[in-house]
C-alpha positions in Angstrom: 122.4 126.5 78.7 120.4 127.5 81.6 116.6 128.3 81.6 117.0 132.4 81.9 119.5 132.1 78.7 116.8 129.7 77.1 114.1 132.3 77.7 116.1 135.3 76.6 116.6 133.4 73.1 113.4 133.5 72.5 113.3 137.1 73.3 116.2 137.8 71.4 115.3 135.8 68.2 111.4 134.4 67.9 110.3 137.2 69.7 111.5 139.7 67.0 108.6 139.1 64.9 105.4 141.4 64.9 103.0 141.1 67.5 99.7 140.0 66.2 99.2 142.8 64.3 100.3 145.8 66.8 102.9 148.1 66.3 105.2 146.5 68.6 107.1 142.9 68.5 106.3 140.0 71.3 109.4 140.7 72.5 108.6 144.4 73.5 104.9 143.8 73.8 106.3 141.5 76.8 109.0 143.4 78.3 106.6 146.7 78.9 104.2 144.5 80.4 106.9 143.2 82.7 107.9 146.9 83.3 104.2 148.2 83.9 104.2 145.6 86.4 107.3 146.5 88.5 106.1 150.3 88.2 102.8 149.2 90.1 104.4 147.3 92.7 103.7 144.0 91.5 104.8 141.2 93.4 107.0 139.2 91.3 105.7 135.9 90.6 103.6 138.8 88.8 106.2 140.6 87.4 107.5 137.3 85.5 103.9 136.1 84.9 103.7 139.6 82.9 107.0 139.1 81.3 106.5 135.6 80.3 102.7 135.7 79.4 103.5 135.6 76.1 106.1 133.1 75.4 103.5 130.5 74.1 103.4 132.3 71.1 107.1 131.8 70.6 108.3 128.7 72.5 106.9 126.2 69.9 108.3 124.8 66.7 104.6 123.8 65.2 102.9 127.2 67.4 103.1 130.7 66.3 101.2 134.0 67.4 100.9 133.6 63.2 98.2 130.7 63.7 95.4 133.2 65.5 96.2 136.1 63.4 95.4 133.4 60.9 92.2 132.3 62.3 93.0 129.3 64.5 93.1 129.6 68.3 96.7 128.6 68.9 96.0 127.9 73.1 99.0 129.9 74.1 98.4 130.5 77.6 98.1 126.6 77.9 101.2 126.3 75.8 102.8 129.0 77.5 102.1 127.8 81.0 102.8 124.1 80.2 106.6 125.0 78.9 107.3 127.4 81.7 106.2 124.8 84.5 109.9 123.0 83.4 111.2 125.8 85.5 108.4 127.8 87.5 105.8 127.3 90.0 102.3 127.7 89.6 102.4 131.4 90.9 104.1 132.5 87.3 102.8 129.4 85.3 98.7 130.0 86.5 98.4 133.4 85.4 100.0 132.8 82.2 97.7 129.9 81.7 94.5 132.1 82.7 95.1 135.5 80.6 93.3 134.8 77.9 90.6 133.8 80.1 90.6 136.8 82.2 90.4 138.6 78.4 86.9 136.9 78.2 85.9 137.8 82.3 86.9 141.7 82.0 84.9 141.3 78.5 82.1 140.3 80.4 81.7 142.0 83.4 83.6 145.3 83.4 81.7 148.0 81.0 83.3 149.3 78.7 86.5 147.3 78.9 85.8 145.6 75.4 86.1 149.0 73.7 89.8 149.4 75.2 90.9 146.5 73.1 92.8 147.2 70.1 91.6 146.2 66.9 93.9 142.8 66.9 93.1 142.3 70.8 88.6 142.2 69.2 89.7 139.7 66.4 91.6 137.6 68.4 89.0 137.7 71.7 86.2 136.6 68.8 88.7 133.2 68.1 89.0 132.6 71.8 85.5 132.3 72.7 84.2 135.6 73.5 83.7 136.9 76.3 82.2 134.6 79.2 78.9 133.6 80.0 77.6 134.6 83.7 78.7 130.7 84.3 82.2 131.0 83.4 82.7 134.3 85.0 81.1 132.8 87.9 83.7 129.7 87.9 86.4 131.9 86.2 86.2 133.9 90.0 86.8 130.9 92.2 90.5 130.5 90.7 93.1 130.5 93.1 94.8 133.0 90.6 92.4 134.5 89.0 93.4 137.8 90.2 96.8 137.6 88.9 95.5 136.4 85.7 93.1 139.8 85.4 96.1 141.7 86.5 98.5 140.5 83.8 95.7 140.9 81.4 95.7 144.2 82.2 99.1 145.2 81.7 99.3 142.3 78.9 96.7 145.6 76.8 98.3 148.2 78.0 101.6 147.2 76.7 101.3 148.0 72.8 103.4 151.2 72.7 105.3 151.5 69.8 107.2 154.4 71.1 108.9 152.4 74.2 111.2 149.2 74.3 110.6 148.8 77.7 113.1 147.5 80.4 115.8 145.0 78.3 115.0 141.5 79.2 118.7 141.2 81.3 117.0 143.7 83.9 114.4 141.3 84.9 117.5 138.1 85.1 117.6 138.9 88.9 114.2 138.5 89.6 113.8 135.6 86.7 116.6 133.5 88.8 115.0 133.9 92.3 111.9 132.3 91.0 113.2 129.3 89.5 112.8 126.1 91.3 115.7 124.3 92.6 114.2 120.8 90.8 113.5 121.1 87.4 110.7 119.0 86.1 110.4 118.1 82.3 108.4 119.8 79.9 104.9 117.7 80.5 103.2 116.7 77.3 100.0 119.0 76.0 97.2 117.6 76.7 94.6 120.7 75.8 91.0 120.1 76.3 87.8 122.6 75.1 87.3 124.5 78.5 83.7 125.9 78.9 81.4 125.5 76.0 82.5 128.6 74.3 86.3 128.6 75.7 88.0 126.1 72.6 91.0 125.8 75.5 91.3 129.9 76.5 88.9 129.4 79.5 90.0 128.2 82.8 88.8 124.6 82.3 90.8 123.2 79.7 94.1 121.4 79.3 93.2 119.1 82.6 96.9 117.9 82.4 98.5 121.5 83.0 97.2 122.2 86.1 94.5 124.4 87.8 96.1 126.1 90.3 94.9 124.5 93.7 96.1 127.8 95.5 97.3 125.4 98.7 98.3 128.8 100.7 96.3 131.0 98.8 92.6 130.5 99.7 89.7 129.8 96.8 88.1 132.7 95.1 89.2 136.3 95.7 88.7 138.3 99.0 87.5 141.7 99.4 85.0 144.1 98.3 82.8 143.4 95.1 81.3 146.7 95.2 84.1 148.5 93.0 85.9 148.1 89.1 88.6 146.0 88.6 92.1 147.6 88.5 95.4 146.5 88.0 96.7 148.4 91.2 94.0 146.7 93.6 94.8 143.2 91.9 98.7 143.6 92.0 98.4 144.3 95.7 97.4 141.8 98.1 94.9 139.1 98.0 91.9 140.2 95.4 89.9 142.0 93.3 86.7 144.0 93.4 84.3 143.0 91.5 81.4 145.0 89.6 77.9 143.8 90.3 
């Protein structure tokens, strides 16, 4: 079975289930933030980043979006990102890994984005840490891929329309396929660690063994003006973000 047919499974089958308390499934909650993506022009390592964000919830036989809805951080970005990197690069695995984290960031430094959450998206950001101290924020913005992580996160609350499916998972196959590396690696065992003090593994320092994203190619922090909000559309774009101050 190849990896796109492995992926669509868990679409298909564990991805049926609700989604942490919204009014759509994973499955859907997933495949409208793949489509919000594409709409904005996304490239598509962040078009499959917003597709796949997600999966951690599903891809497990001992994890389950059940867990936090339950009151235990279940570390599905790390979980996520670690069972993707079998079959994708850190361009798609990084900003799965970091959207919880950029949850925290906006939190913290764009007003007024904690009352956009939905009432599921508050109780869950509570079990994650919160949202970041100046410090993480401050580290959270060096990341290589930090702006693709804010980006999905974007889309990633956006996406809780219970009145749209969103694209069927075989529309995004084409674009699945071209990102797939040619040599497959195995599934690395989880090795998740705390993060920042307040992070319990959804900040961008834990799970050492599932990598940080060096961004070789990509440059350290984010370029541009920190003068303006956040949106998905400047993120999606090029290089960056703009930061509030």
């Amino acid at each position: 079975m190849s990896a796109i047919d492995i992926i669509a499974g868990l679409f298909s089958g564990e991805g049926a289930q609700d989604y942490l308390g919204e009014e759509v499934s994973v499955a859907v909650h997933m495949r409208q933030a793949a489509g919000m993506a594409e709409a904005a022009g996304a490239p598509d390592t962040q078009v499959a980043a917003a597709l796949l964000h997600d999966v951690g919830h599903i891809c497990g036989e001992t994890v389950s979006g059940r867990q936090l809805m339950a009151g235990t951080d279940n570390q599905h970005g790390e979980i996520g990102a670690a069972w993707l990197a079998q079959w994708f690069d850190e361009d798609v695995t990084e900003p799965v890994r970091l959207h919880v984290a950029a949850k925290r960031y906006l939190c913290a430094v764009v007003p007024r984005y904690y009352g956009k959450l939905s009432a599921a998206s508050v109780y869950t950001l509570a079990l994650q840490g919160g949202p970041m101290t100046a410090e993480e924020a401050a580290e959270f913005e060096t990341l290589a891929y930090a702006g693709a992580a804010v980006a999905v996160r974007r889309w990633d609350e956006a996406a809780k329309n219970p009145a749209s499916d969103g694209p069927e998972f075989d529309h995004f196959r084409p674009l699945l396929h071209s990102l797939i590396r040619q040599h497959l690696v195995p599934f690395p065992p989880l090795r998740l660690g705390h993060g920042p003090a307040r992070g319990s593994g959804a900040g961008m320092g834990s799970g050492r063994g599932l990598g940080h994203g060096s961004g070789a190619g990509h440059g350290s922090g984010w370029e541009g003006s920190r003068d303006s909000a956040l949106t998905a559309t400047e993120l999606c774009t090029v290089k960056a973000a703009a930061l509030p101050r």
